[in-house]
N, C-alpha and C positions, 0 to 999 in steps of 0.2 A: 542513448541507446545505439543510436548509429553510430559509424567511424567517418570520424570529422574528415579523413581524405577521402570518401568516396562522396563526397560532398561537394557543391558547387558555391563561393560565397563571394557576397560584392558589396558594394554603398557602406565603404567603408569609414565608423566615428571614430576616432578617439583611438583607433588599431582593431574596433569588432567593427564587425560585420556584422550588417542589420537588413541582408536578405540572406536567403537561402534556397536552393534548392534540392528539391527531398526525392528519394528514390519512390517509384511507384511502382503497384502490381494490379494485373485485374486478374479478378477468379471467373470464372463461365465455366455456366453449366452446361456440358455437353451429353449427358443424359438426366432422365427420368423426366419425372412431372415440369420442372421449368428447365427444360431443352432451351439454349437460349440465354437466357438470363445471362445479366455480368454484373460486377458492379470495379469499380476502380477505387483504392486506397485515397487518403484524403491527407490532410497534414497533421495528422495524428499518428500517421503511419497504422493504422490499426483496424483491421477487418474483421469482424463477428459475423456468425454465420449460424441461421435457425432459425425454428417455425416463429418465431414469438417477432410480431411488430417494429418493436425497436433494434430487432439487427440492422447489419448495413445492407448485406445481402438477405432476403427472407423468403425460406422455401416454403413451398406447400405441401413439401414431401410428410407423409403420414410416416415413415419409417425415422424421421430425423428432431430429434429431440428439440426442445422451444431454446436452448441456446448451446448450441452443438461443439462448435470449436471458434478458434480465433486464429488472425494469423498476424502477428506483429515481427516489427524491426527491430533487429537487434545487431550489436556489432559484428556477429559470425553468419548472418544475413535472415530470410524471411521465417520466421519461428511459426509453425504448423502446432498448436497446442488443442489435444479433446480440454473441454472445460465438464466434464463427467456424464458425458452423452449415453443414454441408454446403449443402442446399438453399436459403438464404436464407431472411433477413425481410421478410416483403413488407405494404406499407400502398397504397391507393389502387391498385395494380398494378404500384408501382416498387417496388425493391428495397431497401430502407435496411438502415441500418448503426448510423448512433448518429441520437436525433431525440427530442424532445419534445411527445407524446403528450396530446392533449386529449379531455376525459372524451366517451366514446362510439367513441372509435374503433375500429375493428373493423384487426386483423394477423392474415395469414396466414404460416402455415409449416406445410409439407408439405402431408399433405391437411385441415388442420383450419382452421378460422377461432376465433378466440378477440379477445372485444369488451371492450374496457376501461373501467371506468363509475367515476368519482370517485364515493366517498360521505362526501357533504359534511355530510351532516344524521347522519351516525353514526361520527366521530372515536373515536379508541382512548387511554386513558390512558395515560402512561408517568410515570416518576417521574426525576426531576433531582437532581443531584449539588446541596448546599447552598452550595456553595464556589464560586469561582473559580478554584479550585486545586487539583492531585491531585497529589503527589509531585514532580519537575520542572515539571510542566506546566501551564502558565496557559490558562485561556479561561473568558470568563463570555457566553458564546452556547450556545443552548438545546444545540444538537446537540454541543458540547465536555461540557456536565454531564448530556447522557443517557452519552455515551460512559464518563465518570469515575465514575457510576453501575453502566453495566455491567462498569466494571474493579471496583468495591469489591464488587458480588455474587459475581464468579468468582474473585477471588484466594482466600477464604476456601476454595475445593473446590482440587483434586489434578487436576480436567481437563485434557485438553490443552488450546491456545490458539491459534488460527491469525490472526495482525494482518496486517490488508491496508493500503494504502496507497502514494499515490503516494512516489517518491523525495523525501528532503527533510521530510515530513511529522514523522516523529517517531516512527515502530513501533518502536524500540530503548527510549524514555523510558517507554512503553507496557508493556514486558516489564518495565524495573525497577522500575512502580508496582505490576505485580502482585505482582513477588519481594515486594518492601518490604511490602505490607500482607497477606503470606501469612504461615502459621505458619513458611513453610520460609526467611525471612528472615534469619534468622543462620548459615544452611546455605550450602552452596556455591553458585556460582550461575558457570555456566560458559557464556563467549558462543562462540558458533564462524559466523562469517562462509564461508559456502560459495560466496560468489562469489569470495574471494582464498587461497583453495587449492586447489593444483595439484592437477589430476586423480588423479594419481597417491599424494596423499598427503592425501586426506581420509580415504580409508577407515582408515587411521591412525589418523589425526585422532580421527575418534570411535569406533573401537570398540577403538582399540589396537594393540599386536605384539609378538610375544615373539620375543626375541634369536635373530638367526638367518633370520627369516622371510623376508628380503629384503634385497639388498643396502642395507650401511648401514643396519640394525638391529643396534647392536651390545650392547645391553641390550633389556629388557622397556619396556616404553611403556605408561603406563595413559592411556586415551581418556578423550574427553571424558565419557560416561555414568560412567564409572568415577569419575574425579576427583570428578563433583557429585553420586556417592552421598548420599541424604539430601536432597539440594536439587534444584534446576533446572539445564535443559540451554535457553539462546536459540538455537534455529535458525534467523541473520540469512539472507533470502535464501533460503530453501529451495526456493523454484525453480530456482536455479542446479545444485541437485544433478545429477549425474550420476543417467542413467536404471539404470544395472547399478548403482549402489550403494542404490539407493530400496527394493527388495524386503527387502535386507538391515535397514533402516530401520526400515521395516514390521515385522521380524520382532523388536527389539526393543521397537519401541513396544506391541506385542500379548504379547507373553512378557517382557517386563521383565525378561531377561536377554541380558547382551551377551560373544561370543565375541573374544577378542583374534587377530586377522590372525595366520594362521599353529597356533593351538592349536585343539587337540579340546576344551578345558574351557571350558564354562559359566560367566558368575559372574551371578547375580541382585543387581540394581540397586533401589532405590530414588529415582525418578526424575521430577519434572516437565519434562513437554515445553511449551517454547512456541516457535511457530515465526513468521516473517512472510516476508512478499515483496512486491514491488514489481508481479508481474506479477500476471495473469488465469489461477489455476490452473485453474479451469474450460474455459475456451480453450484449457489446455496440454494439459489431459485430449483433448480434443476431436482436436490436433493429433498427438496421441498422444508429447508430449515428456514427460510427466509420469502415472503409477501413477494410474489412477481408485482403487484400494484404498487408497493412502497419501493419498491426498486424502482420503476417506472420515476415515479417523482422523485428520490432523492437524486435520481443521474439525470437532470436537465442538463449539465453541463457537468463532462468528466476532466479532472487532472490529475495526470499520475505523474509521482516523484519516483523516477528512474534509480536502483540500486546503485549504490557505489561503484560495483564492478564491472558498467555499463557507462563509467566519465571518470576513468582511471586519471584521464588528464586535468583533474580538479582536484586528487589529492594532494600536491605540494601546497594548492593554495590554502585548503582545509586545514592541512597542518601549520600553516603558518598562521592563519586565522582562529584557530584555537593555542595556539601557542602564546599569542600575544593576549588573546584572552584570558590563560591562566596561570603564566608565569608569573604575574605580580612584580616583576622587577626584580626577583630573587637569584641568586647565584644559581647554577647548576648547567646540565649540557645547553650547549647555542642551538639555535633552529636551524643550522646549516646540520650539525649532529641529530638532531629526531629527525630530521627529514633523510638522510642517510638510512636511516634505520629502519624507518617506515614507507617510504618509499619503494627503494628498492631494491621491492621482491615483487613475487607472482600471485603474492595471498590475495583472496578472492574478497577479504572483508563480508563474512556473512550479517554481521552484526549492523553493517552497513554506516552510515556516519554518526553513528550513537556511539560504535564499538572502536571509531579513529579516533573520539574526542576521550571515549576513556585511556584510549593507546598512547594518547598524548600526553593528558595528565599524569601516569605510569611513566611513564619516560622523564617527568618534570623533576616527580617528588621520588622516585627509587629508583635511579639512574642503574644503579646495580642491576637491577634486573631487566630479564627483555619484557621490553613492553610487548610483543607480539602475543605471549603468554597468558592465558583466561584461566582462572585459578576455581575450580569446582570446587575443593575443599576447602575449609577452612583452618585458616593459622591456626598454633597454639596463641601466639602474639595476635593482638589484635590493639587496633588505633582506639579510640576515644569514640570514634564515630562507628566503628564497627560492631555487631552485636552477630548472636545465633539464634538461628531456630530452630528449635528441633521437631520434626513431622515424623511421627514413628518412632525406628532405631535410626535415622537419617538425622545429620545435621548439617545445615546448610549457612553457610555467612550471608549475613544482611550489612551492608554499606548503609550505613546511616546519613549518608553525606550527599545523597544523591535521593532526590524526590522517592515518591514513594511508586510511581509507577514505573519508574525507571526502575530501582530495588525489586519489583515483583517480575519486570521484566527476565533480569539477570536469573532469578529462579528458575521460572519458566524456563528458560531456556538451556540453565545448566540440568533441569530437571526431564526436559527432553531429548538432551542428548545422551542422559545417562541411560532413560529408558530405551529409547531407540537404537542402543550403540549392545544391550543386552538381548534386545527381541531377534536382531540383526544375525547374533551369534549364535542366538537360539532356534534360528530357522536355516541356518548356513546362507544368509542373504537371499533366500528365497520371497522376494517384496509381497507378492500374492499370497502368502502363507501368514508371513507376519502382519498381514492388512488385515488378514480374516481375524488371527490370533486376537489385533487391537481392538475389531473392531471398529476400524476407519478405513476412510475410502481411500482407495488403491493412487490416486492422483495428489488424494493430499498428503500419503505419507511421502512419495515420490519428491515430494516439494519442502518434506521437510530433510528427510534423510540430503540433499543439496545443498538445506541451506546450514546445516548441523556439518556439512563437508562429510558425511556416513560413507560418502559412494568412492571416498578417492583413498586409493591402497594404504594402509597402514602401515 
């Protein structure tokens, strides 16, 4: 997220650097209820602010929502983000939403004022992964080896693990560096995707049912927690959960025994949790779609995998790292040629390093064409592996060649950009209009319309 030259690095292995020093900021509050108060950024680079407990800063202001805003680092410097705050964030006397923040500036929410001051002259150490490399995943940019860093300190503990990130990023390769360099490695390790099961049959899913319990249970079922006795339980997506099943959740993660659907008996588990999502559970909490309790325990220990267009300087190696991956030895352009191609430009990669490794593979096997190119419709021509579906009068190409959640991915998203790119024109880009129009909150179309590229001129 940072820019590796404004950066300080030494105790140099191998050509990395294995210290660091990270820019800081403190916020102090110079009105309302905590007059006073500060708090100073940590090596996470990342500042929460709101009534609720686990912020870093925690006001008592009654005007100020339980998790209000945040303020993290990013390459273009201190990023001032509302996380869907009742009353608003307000700078200058307008209201902002997301905006980069220059040292001294004073934001209001509710009745307080809190000023924000870079401290430039008193930097925080942190320490760097040795490597360019952590189990799957490649990056030799400062903020990939604090992150590879903070995976080799927590796999070694039993804590929970909650990985943030945008779609495309990588929080799935993330969960299996922790398995891989925990003691519970050779132990089970059970994924459960809770955004591609039905409502109806998660609670199943993970805590089980015994024969009888519901129509078409015609045996006992042992759930996920059960199966990865001993080892870990991936909870991909756990924002998707359903709200009536998340108490029940909670009540496993806290009593480490889980009840099978339908029985009075108890069984006591042995169980790492690690969980991730694509969304803003803070936000969720806030919209009240998501348990402030189950938040609380899943983020005993947070890691977010930083978007692609925040370690720009990790694409050559990505590309040559999937390149060697899935060229086979086959004829076609050299990796001095994709790297040309995908390299260098200015493209933001929304799709993140999901959307480089398809860019790759495109570039491998249909050199003719540019791989830059995301194809919404589909061919007359289609491969062996390709199929359609038709939803409505729409028809959309399915890659068969690619898991199935990656394939539902590619929908989704070709299916939100189509939406979004018609509501857009139907409201003259008015965001507030088209919010109310969907039906979604004003912050998250904001976030999506950025990462669909919606906002940058046609």
């Amino acid at each position: 997220m940072e820019d590796p030259r404004d950066l300080r690095t030494e105790a140099q292995i191998g050509g990395f650097s294995t210290v660091v020093d990270l820019p800081r900021i403190r916020l102090t509050v110079t009105e309302g209820p905590d007059q006073g108060a500060t708090c100073d950024s940590d090596d996470e680079m990342l500042v929460r602010v709101g009534t609720r407990p686990n912020n870093n800063l925690v006001l008592t202001d009654r005007n100020v929502s339980g998790y209000h805003l945040d303020v993290s680092r990013t390459r273009a410097g201190w990023r001032v983000r509302d996380v869907g705050s009742t009353n608003g964030t307000f700078v200058a006397g307008m209201r902002v939403f997301d905006l980069i923040a220059r040292s001294g500036t004073v934001i209001s929410i509710g009745r307080s004022k809190i000023r924000l001051d870079a401290l430039d002259d008193d930097p925080i150490r942190a320490s760097l992964h040795p490597a360019g490399r952590f189990g799957d995943m490649v990056g030799q940019s400062v903020v990939m080896r604090r992150m590879f860093s903070r995976i080799a300190s927590v796999a070694a503990t039993n804590t929970t693990v909650l990985i943030t990130g945008e779609t495309g990023t990588g929080k799935e390769a993330v969960a299996e560096a922790i398995v891989q360099a925990s003691p519970r490695a050779s132990a089970p390790f059970v994924v459960i995707d809770c955004s591609a099961l039905p409502a109806n049959l998660i609670e199943s899913e993970l805590f089980g049912h015994t024969k009888g319990s519901f129509t078409g249970a015609q045996s006992d079922y042992r759930g996920a927690f059960e199966r990865a006795d001993g080892g870990t339980v991936f909870l991909d997506e756990i924002g998707e959960l359903p709200i009536d099943l998340q108490p029940k959740l909670l009540r496993v993660l806290e009593r480490r025994e889980v009840r099978r659907v339908g029985s009075e008996k108890t069984r006591p588990i042995d169980v790492r949790v690690i969980a991730a999502t694509n969304r803003d559970l803070a936000q969720e909490v806030n919209e009240r779609r998501f348990r402030q309790d189950l938040y609380y325990r899943l983020s005993v220990v947070n890691i977010h995998v930083p978007p692609l267009r925040e370690r720009r300087e990790d694409i050559p190696l990505l590309v040559e790292h999937f390149y060697n991956l899935l060229s086979d030895g086959r004829h076609g352009p050299s990796l001095a040629e994709i790297r040309q191609r995908l390299c260098d430009n200015d493209y933001t990669w929304p799709g993140n390093v999901r959307e480089l490794r398809n860019a790759v593979e495109r570039a491998l096997h249909v050199p003719d064409e540019d791989p830059m190119e995301t194809q919404a419709e589909p061919r007359p021509q289609r491969s062996p592996s390709a199929a359609a579906v038709q939803v409505g009068t729409v028809s959309y190409a399915v890659d068969l060649s690619v898991p199935f959640k990656v394939a539902k991915q590619q929908l989704i998203d070709a299916f939100e950009k189509q939406y979004l790119s018609a509501l857009l024109k139907a409201t003259r880009h008015n965001v507030s209009e088209a919010a109310r129009r969907a039906q979604i909150d004003r912050m998250h179309l904001h976030k999506l319309i950025t990462q669909h590229r919606l906002n940058q001129a046609e």
